[in-house]
C-alpha positions as CSV (number, residue, x, y, z in Angstrom):
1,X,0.0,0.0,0.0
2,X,1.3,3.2,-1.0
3,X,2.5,5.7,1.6
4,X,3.0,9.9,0.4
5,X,5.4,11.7,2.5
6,X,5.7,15.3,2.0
7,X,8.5,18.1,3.8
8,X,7.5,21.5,3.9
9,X,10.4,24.3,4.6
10,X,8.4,27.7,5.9
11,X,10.2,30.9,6.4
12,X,8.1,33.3,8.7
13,X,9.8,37.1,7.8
14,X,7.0,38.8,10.4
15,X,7.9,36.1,13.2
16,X,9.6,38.3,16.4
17,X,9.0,35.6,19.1
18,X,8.7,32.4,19.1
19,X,4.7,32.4,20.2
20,X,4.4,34.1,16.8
21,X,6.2,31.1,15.0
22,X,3.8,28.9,16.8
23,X,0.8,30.7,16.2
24,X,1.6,30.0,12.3
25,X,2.7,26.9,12.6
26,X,-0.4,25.4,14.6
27,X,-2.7,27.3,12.5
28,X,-1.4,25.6,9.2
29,X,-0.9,22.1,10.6
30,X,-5.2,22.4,11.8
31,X,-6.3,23.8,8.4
32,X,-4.5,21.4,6.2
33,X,-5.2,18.3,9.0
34,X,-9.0,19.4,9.0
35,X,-9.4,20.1,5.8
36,X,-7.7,16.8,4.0
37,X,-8.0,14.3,6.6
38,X,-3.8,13.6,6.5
39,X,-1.4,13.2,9.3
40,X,0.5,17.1,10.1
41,X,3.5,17.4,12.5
42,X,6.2,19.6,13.0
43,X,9.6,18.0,12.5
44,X,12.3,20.7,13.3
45,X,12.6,22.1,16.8
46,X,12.3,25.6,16.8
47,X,16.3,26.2,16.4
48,X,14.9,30.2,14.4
49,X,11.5,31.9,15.4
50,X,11.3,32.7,11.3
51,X,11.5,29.3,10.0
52,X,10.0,25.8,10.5
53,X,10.1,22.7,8.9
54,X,6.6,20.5,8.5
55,X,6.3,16.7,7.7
56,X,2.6,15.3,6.4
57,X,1.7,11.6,5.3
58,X,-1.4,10.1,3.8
59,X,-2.1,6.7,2.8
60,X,-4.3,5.0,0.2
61,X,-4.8,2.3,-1.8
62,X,-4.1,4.1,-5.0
63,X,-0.7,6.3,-6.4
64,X,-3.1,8.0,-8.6
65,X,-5.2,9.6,-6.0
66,X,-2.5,10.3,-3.7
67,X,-0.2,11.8,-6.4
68,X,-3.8,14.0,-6.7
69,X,-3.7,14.9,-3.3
70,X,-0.2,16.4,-2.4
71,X,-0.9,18.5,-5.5
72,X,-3.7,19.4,-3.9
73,X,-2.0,20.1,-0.8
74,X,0.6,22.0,-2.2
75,X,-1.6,24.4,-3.6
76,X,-3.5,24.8,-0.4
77,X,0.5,25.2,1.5
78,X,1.0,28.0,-0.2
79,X,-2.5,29.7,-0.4
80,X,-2.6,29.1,3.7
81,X,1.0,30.1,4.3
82,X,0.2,33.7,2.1
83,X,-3.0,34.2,4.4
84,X,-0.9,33.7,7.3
85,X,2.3,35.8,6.6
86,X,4.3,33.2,5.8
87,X,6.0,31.5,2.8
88,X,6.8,28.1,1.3
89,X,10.4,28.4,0.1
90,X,10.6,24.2,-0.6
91,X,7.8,21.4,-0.9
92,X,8.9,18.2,-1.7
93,X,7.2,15.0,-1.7
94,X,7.7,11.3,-2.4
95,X,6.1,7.6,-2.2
96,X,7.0,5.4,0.2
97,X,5.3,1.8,-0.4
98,X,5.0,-0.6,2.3
């Protein structure tokens, strides 16, 4: 069964504290958790309040629809990020079959 695992690299220019970091950070990981049912988590500890580094994984039966989906996902990463002040400098994702 297929396995999609994607790494997102966020810089956060408007980021002065590290509350602000978090506030994008946890606001991107519910919107894309919520709204396409994957798995969100953060995988960098927070080294820079204006950067963060974001880790998702979905599974399916099918390379076609998952192949859909981080497309989909990707569009949403950087729609989201804009609306939150943010940007994603690198998305990268890959199949990992089990």
């Amino acid at each position: 069964m297929p396995i999609a695992a994607m790494t997102i690299e966020l810089r956060i220019e408007h980021a002065q504290s590290l509350k602000d970091r978090r506030q994008v950070v946890r606001s991107l990981k519910e919107k894309l958790s919520h709204g396409f049912n994957i798995s969100v988590a953060e995988l960098d500890e927070a080294i820079t309040w204006q950067s963060a580094t974001l880790g998702i994984a979905a599974i399916s039966a099918s390379r076609d629809y998952l192949s859909g989906l981080m497309r989909q996902i990707e569009d949403a990463v950087h729609r989201i990020a804009n609306d939150l002040g943010a940007n994603a400098v690198d998305i990268w994702w890959d199949f990992l079959d089990g």
